[in-house]
C-alpha positions in Angstrom: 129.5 130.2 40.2 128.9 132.0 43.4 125.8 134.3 44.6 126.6 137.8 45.4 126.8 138.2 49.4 123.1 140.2 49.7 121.2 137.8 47.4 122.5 135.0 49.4 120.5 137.0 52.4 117.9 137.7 50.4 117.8 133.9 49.1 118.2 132.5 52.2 115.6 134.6 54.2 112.8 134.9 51.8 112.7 130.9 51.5 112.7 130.4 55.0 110.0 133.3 56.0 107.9 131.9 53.0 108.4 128.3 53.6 108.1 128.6 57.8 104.9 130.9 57.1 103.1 127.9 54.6 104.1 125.1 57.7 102.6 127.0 59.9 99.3 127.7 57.3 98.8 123.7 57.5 99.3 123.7 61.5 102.7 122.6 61.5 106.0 124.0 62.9 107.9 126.6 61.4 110.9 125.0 61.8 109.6 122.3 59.4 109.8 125.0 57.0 112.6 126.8 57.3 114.5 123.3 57.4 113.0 122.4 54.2 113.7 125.9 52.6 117.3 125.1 53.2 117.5 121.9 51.3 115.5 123.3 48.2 118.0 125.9 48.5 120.6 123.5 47.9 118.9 121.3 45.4 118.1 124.0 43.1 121.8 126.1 43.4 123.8 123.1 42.7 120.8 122.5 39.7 121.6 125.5 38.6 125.2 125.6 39.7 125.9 128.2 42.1 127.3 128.0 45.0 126.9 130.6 48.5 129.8 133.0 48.5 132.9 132.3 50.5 133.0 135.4 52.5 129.1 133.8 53.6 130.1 130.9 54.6 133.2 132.3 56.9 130.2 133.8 58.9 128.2 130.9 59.1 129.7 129.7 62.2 128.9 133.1 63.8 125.6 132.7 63.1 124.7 129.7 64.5 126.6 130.4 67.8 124.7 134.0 67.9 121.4 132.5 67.3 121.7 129.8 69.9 123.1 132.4 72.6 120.1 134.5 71.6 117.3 131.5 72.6 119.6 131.1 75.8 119.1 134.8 77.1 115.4 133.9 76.7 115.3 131.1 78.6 117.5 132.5 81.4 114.9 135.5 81.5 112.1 133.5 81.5 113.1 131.6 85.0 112.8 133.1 88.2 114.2 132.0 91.2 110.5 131.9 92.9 109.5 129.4 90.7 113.1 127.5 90.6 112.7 126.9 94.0 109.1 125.6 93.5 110.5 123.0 90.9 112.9 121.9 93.1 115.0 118.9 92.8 112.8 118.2 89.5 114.3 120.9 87.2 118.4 119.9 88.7 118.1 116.5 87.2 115.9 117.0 84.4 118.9 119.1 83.4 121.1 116.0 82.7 119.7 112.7 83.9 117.4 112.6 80.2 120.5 114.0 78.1 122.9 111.5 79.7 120.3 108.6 79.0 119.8 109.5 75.7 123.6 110.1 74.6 124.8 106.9 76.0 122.3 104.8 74.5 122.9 106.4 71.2 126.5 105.9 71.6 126.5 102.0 72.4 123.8 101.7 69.5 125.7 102.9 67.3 128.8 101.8 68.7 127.6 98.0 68.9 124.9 97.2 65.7 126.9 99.6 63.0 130.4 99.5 64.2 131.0 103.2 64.9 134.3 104.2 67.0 133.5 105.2 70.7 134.5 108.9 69.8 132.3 110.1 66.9 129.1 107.6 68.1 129.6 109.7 71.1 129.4 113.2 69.3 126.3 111.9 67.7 124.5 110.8 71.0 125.3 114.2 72.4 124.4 115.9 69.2 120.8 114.0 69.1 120.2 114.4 73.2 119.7 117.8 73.1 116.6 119.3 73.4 115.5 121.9 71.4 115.6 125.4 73.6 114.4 127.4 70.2 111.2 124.9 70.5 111.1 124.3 73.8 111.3 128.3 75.6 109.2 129.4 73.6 106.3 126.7 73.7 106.7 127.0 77.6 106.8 130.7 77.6 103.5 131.3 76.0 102.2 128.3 78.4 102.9 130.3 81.8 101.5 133.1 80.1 98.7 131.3 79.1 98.2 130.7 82.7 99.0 126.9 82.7 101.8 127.3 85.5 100.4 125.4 88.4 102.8 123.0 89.9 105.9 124.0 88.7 105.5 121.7 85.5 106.6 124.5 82.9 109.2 126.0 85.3 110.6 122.1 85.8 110.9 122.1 81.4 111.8 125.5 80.7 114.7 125.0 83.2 115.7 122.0 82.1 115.9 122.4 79.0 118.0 124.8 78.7 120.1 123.3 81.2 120.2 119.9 79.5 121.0 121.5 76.2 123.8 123.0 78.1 125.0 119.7 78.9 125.1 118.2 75.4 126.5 121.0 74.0 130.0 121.3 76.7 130.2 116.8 76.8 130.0 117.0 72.3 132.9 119.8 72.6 134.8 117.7 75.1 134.4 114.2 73.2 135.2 116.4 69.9 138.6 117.9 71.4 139.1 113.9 71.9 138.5 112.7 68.5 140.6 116.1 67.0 143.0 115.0 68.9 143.2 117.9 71.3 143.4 116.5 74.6 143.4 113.0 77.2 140.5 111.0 78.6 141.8 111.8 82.0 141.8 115.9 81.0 138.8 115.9 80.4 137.3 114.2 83.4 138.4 116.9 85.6 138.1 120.2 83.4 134.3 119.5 82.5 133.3 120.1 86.4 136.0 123.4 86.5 134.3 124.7 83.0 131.0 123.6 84.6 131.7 126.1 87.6 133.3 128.9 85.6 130.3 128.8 83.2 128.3 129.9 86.1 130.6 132.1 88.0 131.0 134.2 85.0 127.3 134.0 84.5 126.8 135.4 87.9 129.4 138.1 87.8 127.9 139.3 84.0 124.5 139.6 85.3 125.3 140.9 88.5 127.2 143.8 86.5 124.7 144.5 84.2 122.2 144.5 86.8 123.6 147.3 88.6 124.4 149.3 85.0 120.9 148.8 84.4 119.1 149.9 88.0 121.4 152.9 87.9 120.9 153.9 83.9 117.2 152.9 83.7 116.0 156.1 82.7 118.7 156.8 80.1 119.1 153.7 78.4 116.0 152.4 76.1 115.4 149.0 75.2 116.6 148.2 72.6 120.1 149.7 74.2 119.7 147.6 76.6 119.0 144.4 74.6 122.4 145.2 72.6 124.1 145.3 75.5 123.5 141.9 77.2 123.7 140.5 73.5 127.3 142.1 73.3 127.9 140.9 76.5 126.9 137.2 75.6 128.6 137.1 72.7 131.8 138.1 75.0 131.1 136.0 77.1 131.0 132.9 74.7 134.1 134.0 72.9 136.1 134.2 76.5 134.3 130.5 77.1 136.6 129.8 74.2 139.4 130.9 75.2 139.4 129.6 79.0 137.7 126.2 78.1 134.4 127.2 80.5 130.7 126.3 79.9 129.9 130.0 79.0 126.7 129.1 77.5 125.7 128.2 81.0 127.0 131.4 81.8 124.9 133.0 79.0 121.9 131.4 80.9 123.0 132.0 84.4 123.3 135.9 83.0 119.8 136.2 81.9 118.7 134.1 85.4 120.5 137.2 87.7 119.2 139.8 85.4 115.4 138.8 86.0 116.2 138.4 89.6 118.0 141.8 90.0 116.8 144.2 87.3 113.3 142.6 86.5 111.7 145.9 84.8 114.5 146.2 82.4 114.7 142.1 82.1 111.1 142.1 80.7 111.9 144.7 78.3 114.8 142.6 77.4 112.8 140.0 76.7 110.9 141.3 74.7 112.7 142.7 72.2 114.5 139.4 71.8 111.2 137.4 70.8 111.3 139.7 67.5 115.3 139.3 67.3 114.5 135.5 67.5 112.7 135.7 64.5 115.4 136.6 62.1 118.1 134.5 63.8 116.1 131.3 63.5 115.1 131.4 59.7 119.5 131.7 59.4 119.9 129.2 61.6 117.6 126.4 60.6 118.2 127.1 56.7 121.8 127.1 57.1 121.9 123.2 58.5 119.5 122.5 55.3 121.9 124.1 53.5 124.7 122.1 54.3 122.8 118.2 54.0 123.3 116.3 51.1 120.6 114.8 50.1 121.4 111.5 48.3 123.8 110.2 51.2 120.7 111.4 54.0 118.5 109.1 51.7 120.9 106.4 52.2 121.5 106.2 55.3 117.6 106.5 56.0 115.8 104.0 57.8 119.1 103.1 60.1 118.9 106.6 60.9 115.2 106.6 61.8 116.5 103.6 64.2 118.9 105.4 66.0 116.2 108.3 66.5 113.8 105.8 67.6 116.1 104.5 70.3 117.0 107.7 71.6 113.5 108.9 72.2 112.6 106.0 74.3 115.7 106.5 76.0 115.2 109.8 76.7 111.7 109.5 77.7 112.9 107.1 80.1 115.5 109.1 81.3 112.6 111.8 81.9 110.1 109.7 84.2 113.4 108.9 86.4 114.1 112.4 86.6 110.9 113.4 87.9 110.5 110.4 90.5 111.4 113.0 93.9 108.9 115.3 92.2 104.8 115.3 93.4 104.0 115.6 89.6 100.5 113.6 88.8 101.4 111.2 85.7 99.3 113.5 83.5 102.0 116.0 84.2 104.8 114.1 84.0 103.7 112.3 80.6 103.8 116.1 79.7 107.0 116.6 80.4 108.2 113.3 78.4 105.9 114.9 75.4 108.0 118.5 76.2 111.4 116.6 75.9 110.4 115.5 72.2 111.3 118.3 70.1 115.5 118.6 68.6 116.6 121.5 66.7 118.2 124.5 67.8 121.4 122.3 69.2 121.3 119.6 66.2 121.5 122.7 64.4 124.4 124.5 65.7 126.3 121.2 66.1 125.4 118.6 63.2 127.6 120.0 60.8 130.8 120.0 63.3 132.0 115.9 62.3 131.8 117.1 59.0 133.9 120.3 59.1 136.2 117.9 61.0 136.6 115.3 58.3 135.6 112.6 60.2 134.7 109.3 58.2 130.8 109.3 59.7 130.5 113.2 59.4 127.9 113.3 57.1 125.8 110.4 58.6 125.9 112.8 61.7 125.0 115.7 59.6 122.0 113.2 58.1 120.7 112.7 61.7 120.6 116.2 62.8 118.6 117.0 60.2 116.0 114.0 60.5 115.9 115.0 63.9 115.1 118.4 63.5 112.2 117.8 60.5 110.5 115.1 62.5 110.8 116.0 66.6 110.5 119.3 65.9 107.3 119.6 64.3 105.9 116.4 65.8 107.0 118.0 69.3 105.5 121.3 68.6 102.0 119.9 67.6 102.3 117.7 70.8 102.6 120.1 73.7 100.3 122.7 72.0 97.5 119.4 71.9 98.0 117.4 75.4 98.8 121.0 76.9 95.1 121.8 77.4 94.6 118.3 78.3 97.0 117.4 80.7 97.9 120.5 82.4 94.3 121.9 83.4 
Protein backbone atom coordinates (compact mmCIF):
# COMPACT_ATOMS: atom_id res chain seq x y z
CA UNK A 1 0.00 0.00 0.00
CA UNK A 2 1.39 3.31 -0.62
CA UNK A 3 1.68 6.56 1.84
CA UNK A 4 -0.15 9.62 0.72
CA UNK A 5 2.50 12.14 -0.90
CA UNK A 6 2.47 14.81 2.37
CA UNK A 7 2.73 12.04 5.03
CA UNK A 8 5.64 10.71 3.17
CA UNK A 9 7.14 14.41 3.93
CA UNK A 10 5.96 14.48 7.07
CA UNK A 11 7.36 10.80 7.70
CA UNK A 12 10.44 11.37 6.26
CA UNK A 13 11.24 14.76 7.88
CA UNK A 14 10.01 14.33 11.43
CA UNK A 15 12.32 11.07 11.64
CA UNK A 16 15.20 12.66 10.46
CA UNK A 17 14.83 16.10 12.52
CA UNK A 18 14.12 13.87 15.64
CA UNK A 19 16.60 11.27 14.99
CA UNK A 20 19.60 13.98 13.80
CA UNK A 21 18.52 16.09 16.98
CA UNK A 22 19.02 12.83 19.64
CA UNK A 23 22.74 12.15 17.65
CA UNK A 24 23.63 15.29 18.21
CA UNK A 25 22.18 15.08 22.20
CA UNK A 26 24.89 12.17 22.67
CA UNK A 27 27.77 14.41 20.77
CA UNK A 28 27.49 12.69 17.68
CA UNK A 29 26.80 13.86 14.04
CA UNK A 30 23.58 14.56 12.72
CA UNK A 31 24.05 12.79 9.82
CA UNK A 32 24.33 9.58 11.96
CA UNK A 33 20.90 10.30 12.59
CA UNK A 34 19.15 11.17 9.78
CA UNK A 35 20.89 8.06 8.04
CA UNK A 36 19.56 5.87 10.60
CA UNK A 37 15.99 7.54 10.48
CA UNK A 38 15.95 6.39 6.95
CA UNK A 39 16.55 2.76 7.44
CA UNK A 40 13.91 2.54 10.40
CA UNK A 41 11.88 4.14 7.94
CA UNK A 42 12.20 1.34 5.80
CA UNK A 43 12.18 -1.42 8.25
CA UNK A 44 9.06 -0.47 9.81
CA UNK A 45 6.98 0.40 6.21
CA UNK A 46 7.86 -2.79 4.66
CA UNK A 47 6.71 -4.24 8.51
CA UNK A 48 3.84 -2.72 8.10
CA UNK A 49 3.69 -2.92 4.34
CA UNK A 50 3.63 0.38 2.76
CA UNK A 51 5.51 1.57 0.39
CA UNK A 52 6.54 5.62 -0.47
CA UNK A 53 4.27 6.80 -3.23
CA UNK A 54 5.34 6.67 -6.88
CA UNK A 55 4.87 10.29 -7.80
CA UNK A 56 7.76 10.58 -4.50
CA UNK A 57 10.01 8.72 -5.68
CA UNK A 58 9.98 10.36 -9.45
CA UNK A 59 11.35 13.35 -7.39
CA UNK A 60 13.81 11.70 -5.51
CA UNK A 61 16.50 12.18 -7.96
CA UNK A 62 15.71 15.99 -7.89
CA UNK A 63 16.31 16.05 -4.49
CA UNK A 64 19.43 14.72 -4.15
CA UNK A 65 20.91 16.70 -7.07
CA UNK A 66 19.26 20.03 -5.44
CA UNK A 67 20.66 19.33 -2.07
CA UNK A 68 24.19 18.65 -3.31
CA UNK A 69 24.20 21.86 -5.65
CA UNK A 70 22.89 23.65 -2.51
CA UNK A 71 26.25 22.62 -0.17
CA UNK A 72 28.20 23.57 -3.47
CA UNK A 73 27.04 27.33 -3.50
CA UNK A 74 28.27 27.24 0.09
CA UNK A 75 31.46 26.21 -0.42
CA UNK A 76 32.04 28.36 -3.55
CA UNK A 77 30.92 31.40 -1.22
CA UNK A 78 32.94 30.49 1.49
CA UNK A 79 36.39 30.79 -0.64
CA UNK A 80 37.88 33.91 -1.50
CA UNK A 81 40.42 34.46 -3.95
CA UNK A 82 42.75 36.26 -1.05
CA UNK A 83 42.97 33.24 0.73
CA UNK A 84 43.06 30.79 -2.56
CA UNK A 85 46.09 32.46 -3.41
CA UNK A 86 47.50 31.97 0.22
CA UNK A 87 46.76 28.12 -0.08
CA UNK A 88 48.51 27.97 -3.17
CA UNK A 89 49.55 24.92 -4.87
CA UNK A 90 48.17 23.05 -1.66
CA UNK A 91 44.40 23.45 -2.31
CA UNK A 92 45.00 22.50 -6.64
CA UNK A 93 46.17 19.07 -5.75
CA UNK A 94 44.33 18.37 -2.75
CA UNK A 95 41.49 18.78 -5.22
CA UNK A 96 42.36 15.35 -6.99
CA UNK A 97 45.68 13.80 -6.00
CA UNK A 98 43.61 12.22 -2.50
CA UNK A 99 40.42 11.28 -4.66
CA UNK A 100 42.42 9.69 -7.45
CA UNK A 101 44.43 7.70 -4.71
CA UNK A 102 41.62 6.54 -3.12
CA UNK A 103 39.44 5.47 -6.28
CA UNK A 104 42.07 3.52 -7.80
CA UNK A 105 43.02 1.62 -4.91
CA UNK A 106 39.37 0.79 -4.30
CA UNK A 107 39.05 -0.15 -7.77
CA UNK A 108 42.08 -2.81 -8.00
CA UNK A 109 40.84 -4.04 -4.39
CA UNK A 110 38.01 -4.87 -5.41
CA UNK A 111 38.84 -5.67 -8.83
CA UNK A 112 41.69 -8.25 -7.64
CA UNK A 113 40.55 -9.98 -4.05
CA UNK A 114 36.52 -10.20 -4.97
CA UNK A 115 36.59 -10.39 -8.63
CA UNK A 116 34.61 -7.31 -9.54
CA UNK A 117 34.65 -6.08 -13.34
CA UNK A 118 36.95 -2.94 -13.96
CA UNK A 119 33.72 -0.81 -14.69
CA UNK A 120 31.48 -1.03 -11.66
CA UNK A 121 34.71 -1.58 -9.04
CA UNK A 122 35.51 1.75 -10.57
CA UNK A 123 32.04 3.47 -9.90
CA UNK A 124 32.51 2.27 -6.40
CA UNK A 125 36.11 3.77 -5.80
CA UNK A 126 34.72 7.03 -7.14
CA UNK A 127 31.62 6.73 -5.24
CA UNK A 128 33.65 6.08 -1.77
CA UNK A 129 36.59 8.88 -2.70
CA UNK A 130 34.56 11.63 -2.25
CA UNK A 131 34.65 13.64 0.45
CA UNK A 132 31.86 14.78 2.14
CA UNK A 133 31.24 18.77 1.27
CA UNK A 134 27.81 18.68 3.55
CA UNK A 135 30.44 17.66 6.47
CA UNK A 136 33.23 19.12 5.41
CA UNK A 137 32.06 23.19 4.46
CA UNK A 138 30.43 23.41 7.08
CA UNK A 139 32.98 22.08 9.86
CA UNK A 140 35.52 24.51 8.10
CA UNK A 141 33.25 27.31 7.89
CA UNK A 142 32.54 27.67 11.57
CA UNK A 143 36.51 27.02 12.00
CA UNK A 144 37.56 30.40 10.08
CA UNK A 145 34.97 31.94 11.89
CA UNK A 146 36.11 30.59 14.89
CA UNK A 147 39.25 32.35 14.12
CA UNK A 148 41.38 29.15 13.41
CA UNK A 149 42.47 30.44 9.80
CA UNK A 150 46.10 30.96 10.10
CA UNK A 151 48.11 29.37 7.38
CA UNK A 152 45.73 28.71 4.90
CA UNK A 153 44.96 25.21 6.44
CA UNK A 154 41.01 25.63 6.34
CA UNK A 155 41.14 27.52 3.02
CA UNK A 156 43.54 24.44 1.60
CA UNK A 157 40.29 21.89 2.92
CA UNK A 158 37.40 23.84 2.21
CA UNK A 159 38.75 24.26 -1.32
CA UNK A 160 39.57 20.98 -1.77
CA UNK A 161 37.03 19.50 -0.92
CA UNK A 162 34.74 20.68 -2.80
CA UNK A 163 36.94 20.41 -5.65
CA UNK A 164 37.77 16.77 -5.01
CA UNK A 165 34.17 15.94 -4.72
CA UNK A 166 33.88 17.51 -7.95
CA UNK A 167 36.18 15.13 -9.31
CA UNK A 168 34.54 11.95 -8.15
CA UNK A 169 31.37 12.97 -9.02
CA UNK A 170 32.22 13.89 -13.25
CA UNK A 171 35.11 10.48 -13.34
CA UNK A 172 31.75 8.01 -11.53
CA UNK A 173 29.42 9.64 -14.42
CA UNK A 174 32.11 9.06 -17.04
CA UNK A 175 32.97 5.28 -15.93
CA UNK A 176 28.95 4.97 -15.53
CA UNK A 177 28.19 6.10 -19.33
CA UNK A 178 30.94 3.25 -19.89
CA UNK A 179 29.35 0.44 -18.07
CA UNK A 180 25.55 1.73 -19.53
CA UNK A 181 27.01 1.35 -22.44
CA UNK A 182 26.96 4.98 -23.60
CA UNK A 183 30.15 5.76 -24.89
CA UNK A 184 34.21 4.54 -25.72
CA UNK A 185 37.30 4.49 -23.44
CA UNK A 186 38.92 6.74 -25.91
CA UNK A 187 35.68 9.33 -25.71
CA UNK A 188 35.96 9.71 -22.67
CA UNK A 189 39.68 10.49 -22.32
CA UNK A 190 39.34 13.58 -24.19
CA UNK A 191 35.68 14.96 -23.16
CA UNK A 192 36.45 14.85 -19.31
CA UNK A 193 39.25 17.79 -19.80
CA UNK A 194 36.56 19.83 -22.40
CA UNK A 195 33.70 19.17 -19.58
CA UNK A 196 36.34 20.06 -17.04
CA UNK A 197 36.83 23.50 -18.84
CA UNK A 198 33.19 24.24 -19.71
CA UNK A 199 32.24 23.48 -16.02
CA UNK A 200 34.25 26.48 -15.20
CA UNK A 201 33.67 28.74 -18.08
CA UNK A 202 30.03 28.57 -17.47
CA UNK A 203 30.76 28.96 -13.76
CA UNK A 204 32.54 32.21 -14.59
CA UNK A 205 30.09 33.63 -17.02
CA UNK A 206 26.94 32.71 -14.35
CA UNK A 207 28.64 34.54 -11.59
CA UNK A 208 30.00 37.14 -13.57
CA UNK A 209 26.19 37.84 -14.64
CA UNK A 210 24.72 37.69 -11.47
CA UNK A 211 27.24 39.72 -10.09
CA UNK A 212 26.48 42.60 -12.14
CA UNK A 213 22.39 41.97 -11.62
CA UNK A 214 23.18 42.03 -8.13
CA UNK A 215 25.65 45.38 -7.79
CA UNK A 216 23.10 47.12 -9.93
CA UNK A 217 19.63 45.77 -8.06
CA UNK A 218 21.09 45.67 -4.56
CA UNK A 219 18.68 47.91 -3.07
CA UNK A 220 15.60 46.37 -4.76
CA UNK A 221 16.18 42.86 -4.46
CA UNK A 222 16.12 41.16 -0.67
CA UNK A 223 17.77 38.22 0.31
CA UNK A 224 16.04 35.81 0.13
CA UNK A 225 15.32 36.97 -3.78
CA UNK A 226 18.46 36.90 -4.14
CA UNK A 227 19.18 33.42 -2.72
CA UNK A 228 16.38 32.05 -5.23
CA UNK A 229 17.95 33.40 -7.91
CA UNK A 230 21.52 31.88 -7.80
CA UNK A 231 19.61 28.57 -6.64
CA UNK A 232 17.48 28.85 -9.96
CA UNK A 233 20.46 29.67 -11.67
CA UNK A 234 22.37 26.41 -10.27
CA UNK A 235 19.83 24.29 -10.84
CA UNK A 236 20.03 25.62 -14.64
CA UNK A 237 23.10 25.40 -14.77
CA UNK A 238 23.26 21.62 -13.77
CA UNK A 239 20.48 20.66 -16.06
CA UNK A 240 22.43 22.45 -19.14
CA UNK A 241 25.65 20.30 -17.57
CA UNK A 242 23.36 17.50 -18.71
CA UNK A 243 22.67 18.31 -21.71
CA UNK A 244 26.23 19.49 -23.06
CA UNK A 245 28.16 16.75 -21.05
CA UNK A 246 30.17 19.70 -18.81
CA UNK A 247 31.27 19.52 -15.16
CA UNK A 248 28.57 22.05 -14.20
CA UNK A 249 28.86 21.25 -10.59
CA UNK A 250 32.24 22.82 -10.92
CA UNK A 251 30.54 25.46 -12.45
CA UNK A 252 28.02 25.64 -9.56
CA UNK A 253 31.20 26.22 -7.42
CA UNK A 254 33.09 28.36 -9.64
CA UNK A 255 29.57 30.58 -9.58
CA UNK A 256 29.54 31.00 -5.90
CA UNK A 257 33.68 31.72 -6.07
CA UNK A 258 32.98 34.94 -8.68
CA UNK A 259 29.98 35.96 -6.64
CA UNK A 260 32.02 36.44 -3.35
CA UNK A 261 34.71 38.00 -5.32
CA UNK A 262 32.48 40.46 -7.26
CA UNK A 263 29.29 41.10 -5.28
CA UNK A 264 30.57 40.18 -1.65
CA UNK A 265 27.74 42.21 0.38
CA UNK A 266 25.02 40.38 -1.40
CA UNK A 267 27.30 36.98 -1.33
CA UNK A 268 27.25 36.96 2.50
CA UNK A 269 23.69 37.46 2.56
CA UNK A 270 23.49 34.65 0.21
CA UNK A 271 25.19 32.66 2.41
CA UNK A 272 23.36 32.94 4.87
CA UNK A 273 20.19 32.18 4.04
CA UNK A 274 21.45 28.96 2.52
CA UNK A 275 22.81 27.62 6.09
CA UNK A 276 18.91 27.47 7.07
CA UNK A 277 17.99 26.09 3.45
CA UNK A 278 20.76 23.42 4.20
CA UNK A 279 18.91 22.28 6.94
CA UNK A 280 15.86 21.01 5.23
CA UNK A 281 17.72 19.63 2.20
CA UNK A 282 19.99 17.42 4.24
CA UNK A 283 17.35 15.56 6.48
CA UNK A 284 15.78 14.60 2.52
CA UNK A 285 18.92 13.76 1.44
CA UNK A 286 20.52 11.61 3.97
CA UNK A 287 17.03 9.76 4.83
CA UNK A 288 16.42 9.09 1.31
CA UNK A 289 19.86 6.85 0.82
CA UNK A 290 18.58 5.04 4.12
CA UNK A 291 15.66 4.67 2.56
CA UNK A 292 16.70 2.91 -0.36
CA UNK A 293 19.38 0.11 1.64
CA UNK A 294 18.37 -3.13 2.22
CA UNK A 295 19.22 -4.22 5.15
CA UNK A 296 19.78 -7.98 5.13
CA UNK A 297 22.08 -7.93 1.92
CA UNK A 298 24.23 -4.62 3.79
CA UNK A 299 24.52 -7.25 6.75
CA UNK A 300 25.91 -9.64 4.38
CA UNK A 301 28.17 -8.19 2.72
CA UNK A 302 29.58 -6.54 6.06
CA UNK A 303 32.90 -7.11 7.14
CA UNK A 304 34.24 -7.26 3.27
CA UNK A 305 32.77 -4.00 3.09
CA UNK A 306 34.39 -2.63 6.24
CA UNK A 307 37.71 -3.89 4.21
CA UNK A 308 37.26 -2.03 1.30
CA UNK A 309 36.56 1.15 3.61
CA UNK A 310 39.50 0.46 5.51
CA UNK A 311 41.69 0.48 2.39
CA UNK A 312 40.45 3.52 0.99
CA UNK A 313 41.07 5.59 4.02
CA UNK A 314 44.63 4.76 4.21
CA UNK A 315 44.71 5.38 0.70
CA UNK A 316 43.35 8.53 0.80
CA UNK A 317 45.18 9.70 3.74
CA UNK A 318 48.16 8.90 1.86
CA UNK A 319 47.10 10.55 -1.11
CA UNK A 320 46.62 13.64 1.34
CA UNK A 321 50.28 13.98 2.91
CA UNK A 322 51.52 13.77 -0.86
CA UNK A 323 49.34 16.48 -1.73
CA UNK A 324 50.50 18.81 0.81
CA UNK A 325 54.40 18.00 0.27
CA UNK A 326 54.99 21.85 -1.85
CA UNK A 327 53.00 23.22 1.04
CA UNK A 328 54.96 24.90 4.50
CA UNK A 329 52.22 23.13 6.60
CA UNK A 330 53.81 22.00 10.19
CA UNK A 331 52.76 18.04 10.50
CA UNK A 332 50.28 19.07 13.17
CA UNK A 333 48.47 20.79 10.35
CA UNK A 334 48.79 18.48 7.86
CA UNK A 335 47.72 15.51 10.16
CA UNK A 336 44.65 17.84 10.31
CA UNK A 337 44.00 17.91 7.05
CA UNK A 338 44.29 13.83 6.68
CA UNK A 339 41.70 13.95 9.88
CA UNK A 340 39.46 16.68 7.52
CA UNK A 341 39.54 14.30 4.49
CA UNK A 342 37.72 11.52 6.76
CA UNK A 343 34.25 12.21 6.65
CA UNK A 344 31.82 10.57 3.25
CA UNK A 345 28.38 11.55 2.85
CA UNK A 346 26.87 14.10 0.86
CA UNK A 347 28.35 12.45 -2.55
CA UNK A 348 27.85 8.62 -1.36
CA UNK A 349 24.58 9.99 -0.95
CA UNK A 350 23.70 11.43 -4.20
CA UNK A 351 25.51 8.62 -5.99
CA UNK A 352 25.26 5.11 -4.08
CA UNK A 353 22.07 4.34 -5.27
CA UNK A 354 23.05 4.99 -9.21
CA UNK A 355 24.47 0.91 -9.88
CA UNK A 356 21.41 0.00 -8.50
CA UNK A 357 18.96 2.05 -10.57
CA UNK A 358 21.20 0.73 -13.33
CA UNK A 359 20.72 -2.95 -12.68
CA UNK A 360 24.06 -3.71 -12.42
CA UNK A 361 24.85 -7.22 -10.71
CA UNK A 362 27.06 -5.46 -7.64
CA UNK A 363 24.45 -2.45 -7.38
CA UNK A 364 23.40 -3.16 -4.05
CA UNK A 365 26.82 -4.03 -2.59
CA UNK A 366 27.62 -0.43 -3.88
CA UNK A 367 24.49 0.92 -2.33
CA UNK A 368 25.81 -1.24 1.00
CA UNK A 369 29.09 0.74 0.97
CA UNK A 370 27.74 4.14 0.63
CA UNK A 371 25.85 3.76 3.42
CA UNK A 372 28.64 2.23 5.75
CA UNK A 373 30.52 4.94 4.67
CA UNK A 374 28.32 7.62 5.43
CA UNK A 375 27.25 6.13 9.19
CA UNK A 376 30.85 5.61 10.17
CA UNK A 377 33.19 8.56 8.40
CA UNK A 378 30.74 10.79 8.85
CA UNK A 379 30.18 10.91 12.45
CA UNK A 380 33.68 9.57 13.23
CA UNK A 381 35.00 12.54 10.91
CA UNK A 382 32.80 15.17 12.53
CA UNK A 383 33.88 14.30 16.15
CA UNK A 384 37.54 14.35 14.77
CA UNK A 385 38.06 17.80 13.49
CA UNK A 386 35.81 19.43 16.14
CA UNK A 387 38.56 17.42 18.87
CA UNK A 388 42.21 17.82 17.14
CA UNK A 389 40.92 21.26 15.79
CA UNK A 390 41.68 23.08 19.15
CA UNK A 391 44.66 21.00 19.36
CA UNK A 392 46.36 21.14 16.24
CA UNK A 393 45.50 24.30 14.72
CA UNK A 394 46.27 26.85 17.72
Amino acid sequence: MELPLDYAFFLILLAGWTLGKLTEFLKLSSILGMTLAGILLAVAMDRLGYQLPTSFNEIVPFIKSLALTIILLRAGLGISQRELNKAGWGAVLMAFVPCIFEAVTVMVFLHGFYGWDFLQSGMAGFMLAAVSPAVVVPSMLELKALGKETRGVITTVLAGASADSVVAITLFAAIASLAGGQGSLVESAYTLPLSIIGGVAAGLAAGWILAWWFHHRHEHLRATEKSLILVLMAIALVRLGELIHVAALLGVVVSGFVLLERAPRAAHEIAAKLGKVWIVAQILLFVLIGLALNPDRALAAGPGLILVLAVGLIARSAGVFLALLPTQFHPRERFFCVIAYWPKATVQAALGGIPLLMGLSHGQEILSLAVLAILVTAPLGTSAIRFFAARLLD
